[in-house]
Phi, psi and omega in degrees: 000138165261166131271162219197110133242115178258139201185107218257027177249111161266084176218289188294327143339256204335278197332276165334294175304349196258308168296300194313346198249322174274356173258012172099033191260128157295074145351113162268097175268164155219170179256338168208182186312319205288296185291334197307311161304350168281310178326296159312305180306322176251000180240359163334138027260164181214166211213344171210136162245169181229108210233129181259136175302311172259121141209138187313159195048300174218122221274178170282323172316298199321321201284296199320332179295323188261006138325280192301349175270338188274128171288333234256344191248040188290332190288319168332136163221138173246123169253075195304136176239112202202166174299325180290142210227325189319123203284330179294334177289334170287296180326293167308350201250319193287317162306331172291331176132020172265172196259329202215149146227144180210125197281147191261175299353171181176150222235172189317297198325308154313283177316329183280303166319275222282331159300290190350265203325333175292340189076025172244337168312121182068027182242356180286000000 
């Protein structure tokens, strides 16, 4: 199976990728919103992105909005991972169309949660 993690931090890039990998996912990174969708699109199919919110050229709303505009990625599940903590902001990311959120800092465990709930944990 594959993941997309985007994120214009490659530390948290690393990070990720590095769990995700150990649960047997084939690992894609981007640095923004921009490249990521050229990715899905063209290395596809992916079964999870991990999408962080501020990121230059195209932020993750922007992303998760033009993913839920393609019918063709409806099978995609987006897990935002990002600094924003505001319940409005939660509100919004999950109305735009993610599935999951999960706020930084955040430990192996929480990410492992949080496939769970996607129903991915241990499906890799």
């Amino acid at each position: 199976m594959k993941a997309i993690v985007v994120d214009d931090s490659r530390a948290i890039r690393m990070i990720l990728g590095r769990q995700l990998r150990s649960l047997g996912f084939e690992v894609v990174e981007a640095e923004d919103g921009q490249v990521a969708l050229a990715k899905i699109r063209e290395q596809g199919p992916f079964v999870l992105a991990l999408v962080d919110w501020n990121m230059p050229v195209m932020n993750g709303i922007e992303l998760v909005c033009a993913v839920r505009e393609d019918r063709s990625l409806d099978e995609l599940r987006i897990m935002m991972v990002t600094t924003e903590t505001e319940p409005e902001q939660i509100q919004h990311a999950l109305a735009a169309g993610a599935n999951e959120y999960l706020m930084k800092p955040f430990t192996v465990e929480t990410v492992a949660d949080k496939l769970g709930l996607l129903g991915l944990r241990g499906a890799a």
